[in-house]
Each structure stands twice: as C-alpha cells, then as structure tokens.
C-alpha positions in Angstrom: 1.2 -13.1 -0.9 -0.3 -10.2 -3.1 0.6 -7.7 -0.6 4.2 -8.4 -1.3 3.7 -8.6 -5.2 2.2 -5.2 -5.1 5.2 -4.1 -3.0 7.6 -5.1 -5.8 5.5 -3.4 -8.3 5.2 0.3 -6.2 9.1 -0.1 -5.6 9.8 -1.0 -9.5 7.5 1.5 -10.7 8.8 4.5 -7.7 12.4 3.2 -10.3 11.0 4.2 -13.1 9.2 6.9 -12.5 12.6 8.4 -10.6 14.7 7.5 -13.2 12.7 8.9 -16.0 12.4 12.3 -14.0 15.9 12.6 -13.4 16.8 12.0 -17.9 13.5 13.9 -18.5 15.1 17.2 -16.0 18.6 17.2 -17.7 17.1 17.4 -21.1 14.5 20.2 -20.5 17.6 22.0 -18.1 20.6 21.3 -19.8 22.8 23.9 -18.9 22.3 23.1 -15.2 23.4 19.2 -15.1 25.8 19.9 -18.2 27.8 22.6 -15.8 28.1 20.0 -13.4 29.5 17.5 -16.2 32.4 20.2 -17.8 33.5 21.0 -14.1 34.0 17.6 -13.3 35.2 16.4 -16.8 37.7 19.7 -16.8 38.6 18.6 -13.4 39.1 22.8 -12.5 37.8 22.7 -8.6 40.0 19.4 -8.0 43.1 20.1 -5.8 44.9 22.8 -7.1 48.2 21.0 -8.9 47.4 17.5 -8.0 48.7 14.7 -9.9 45.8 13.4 -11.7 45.1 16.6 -13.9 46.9 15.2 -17.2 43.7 13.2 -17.0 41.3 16.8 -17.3 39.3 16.9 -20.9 38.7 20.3 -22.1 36.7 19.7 -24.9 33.2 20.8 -25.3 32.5 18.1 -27.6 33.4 15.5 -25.1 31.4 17.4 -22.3 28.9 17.3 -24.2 28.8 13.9 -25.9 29.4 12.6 -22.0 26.1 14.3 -20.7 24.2 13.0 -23.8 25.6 9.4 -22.5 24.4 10.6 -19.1 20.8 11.0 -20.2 20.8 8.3 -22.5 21.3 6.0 -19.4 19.1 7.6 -17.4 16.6 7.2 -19.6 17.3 3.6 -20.3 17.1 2.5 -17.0 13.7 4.5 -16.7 12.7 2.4 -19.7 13.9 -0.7 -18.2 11.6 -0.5 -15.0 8.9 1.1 -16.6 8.8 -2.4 -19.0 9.2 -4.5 -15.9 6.1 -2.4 -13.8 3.7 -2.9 -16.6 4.8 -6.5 -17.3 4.9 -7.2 -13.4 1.3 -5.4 -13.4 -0.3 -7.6 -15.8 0.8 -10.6 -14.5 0.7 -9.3 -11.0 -2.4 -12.0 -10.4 -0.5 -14.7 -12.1 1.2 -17.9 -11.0 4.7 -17.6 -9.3 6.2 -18.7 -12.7 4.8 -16.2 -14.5 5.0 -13.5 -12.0 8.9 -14.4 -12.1 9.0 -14.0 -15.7 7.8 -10.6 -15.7 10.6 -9.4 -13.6 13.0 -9.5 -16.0 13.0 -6.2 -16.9 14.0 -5.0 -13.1 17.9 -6.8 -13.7 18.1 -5.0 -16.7 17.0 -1.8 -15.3 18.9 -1.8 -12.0 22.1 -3.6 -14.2 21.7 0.0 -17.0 21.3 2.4 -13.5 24.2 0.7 -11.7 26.4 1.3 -15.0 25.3 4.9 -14.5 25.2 6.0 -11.2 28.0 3.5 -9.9 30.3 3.4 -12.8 30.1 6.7 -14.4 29.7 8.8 -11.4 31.5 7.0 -8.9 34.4 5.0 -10.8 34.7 7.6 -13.9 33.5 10.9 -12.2 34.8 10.1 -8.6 38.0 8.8 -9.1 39.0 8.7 -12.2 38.5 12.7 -12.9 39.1 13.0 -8.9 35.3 14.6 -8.2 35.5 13.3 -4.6 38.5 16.4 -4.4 36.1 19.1 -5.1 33.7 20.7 -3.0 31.3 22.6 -4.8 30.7 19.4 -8.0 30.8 16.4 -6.2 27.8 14.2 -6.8 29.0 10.7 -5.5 26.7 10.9 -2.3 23.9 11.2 -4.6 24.8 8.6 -6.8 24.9 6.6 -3.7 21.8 7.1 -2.9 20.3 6.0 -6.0 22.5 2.8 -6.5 21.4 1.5 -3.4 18.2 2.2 -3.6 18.1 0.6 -7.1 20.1 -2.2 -5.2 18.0 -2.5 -2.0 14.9 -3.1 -4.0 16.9 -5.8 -6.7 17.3 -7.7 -3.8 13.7 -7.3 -2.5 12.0 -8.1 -5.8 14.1 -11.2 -6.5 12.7 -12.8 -3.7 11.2 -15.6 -4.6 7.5 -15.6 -4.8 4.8 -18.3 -4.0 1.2 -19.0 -6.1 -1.6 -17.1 -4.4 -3.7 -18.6 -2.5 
C-alpha cells in the first residue's frame, strides 16, 4: 500500500529533519545547551550533600568535549534518517524487496538517537550524574520524548511491506 510507504517516509524524514534542528540549534547557541551540560556534568543543583557528588566533573574541557559528543550524535542520527528518507524516496515506487532495502538507514539512525537521547541523557546524565535530583536542569522528560518517538516509528517502518498493486 503506497499510502503506508509514504507514511514511513513523512515519519523518517519528520526524524531527520528534528534531529538535524536540534545539532544545528546547539551549534549556532552554544552557550545555551552547553549551560545545561556543565550544570549537569558539575552536578551543582543535585541534592545538596548527596552521596553521588565524588562523581561531579569540573572541568571545562570535559564539558565541553561532552557537548561536542552531544552534537556530534545529534547530528549523526540526523544524517542517518536523512540517508534513509532519500533512499526510501527513490525506491518509494519499488518492489517490497527493494523498498526494504532502503530502510536501512532508519536502524542506524534510531540505534545513533537511542545512544543519545537514552544513554547519554537518561543512563549518563540521569543517573549517573543524578540529573533526575535537580529541578531547574533536568532534561530526561524530553529525552523521553524523543526516544520514543524515534522508537514508535522503528516499529512502524519495520513493518513489513507488500509489492504494489
């Protein structure tokens, strides 16, 4: 069914074109995103004397080279989806076989965003530098919201589909 195919490719390429923003925004706003990064990494709005502090990095260098790996990941996964729309695109008329083929690119995409959003914000940033204990630089709802998402549509694009009629 083309209707479903064009689905897959407005969902992979909605991906991309979110992904994309989001690296393209912390490069041209650094300071912003970085702010959130060196509270988070410096672990200074956490419970005050809590027992996960030795873990606190104060240098700038490591803020910094943390945001850059960030971004990177952003934009990779950006990359990743924006390979898959083209490739899903072109063969968007194609046999099921084909059509398959050129979906590749979404498990590598949605595998790069999961590593960032799910690993590094909620396993590194959440727990591991305790962001869920501050209120004012706590992103983990947000990160939620854009693993699932990234997850919701995995699932949807690696439906199987049929030759067209």
């Amino acid at each position: 069914m083309i209707a479903a195919r064009i689905a897959k490719l407005v969902m992979v390429g909605s991906l991309a074109a979110f992904a994309l923003l989001v690296a393209f925004d912390n490069v041209t706003d650094y300071p912003t995103n970085y702010a959130f990064v060196r509270h988070v990494m410096s672990m200074d709005t956490t419970f005050p004397g809590n027992g996960l502090l030795y873990r606190r990095i104060s240098s700038p260098v490591l803020w910094n080279a943390a945001y850059a790996l960030i971004i990177a990941g952003e934009a990779l996964t950006g990359l990743c989806f924006t390979i898959a729309t083209v490739a899903m695109a072109v063969a968007l008329r194609a046999d099921a076989g084909r059509f398959a083929r050129a979906k590749r690119m979404v498990f590598a995409g949605a595998a790069v965003g999961f590593l960032v959003w799910f690993f590094g914000f909620m396993v590194v940033g959440g727990e591991w530098f305790a962001m869920w204990q501050s209120p004012q630089w706590n992103g983990q709802q947000a990160a939620f919201r854009f693993y699932m998402t990234m997850l919701a549509v995995l699932i949807f694009v690696n439906q199987r589909d049929r030759d067209l009629a």
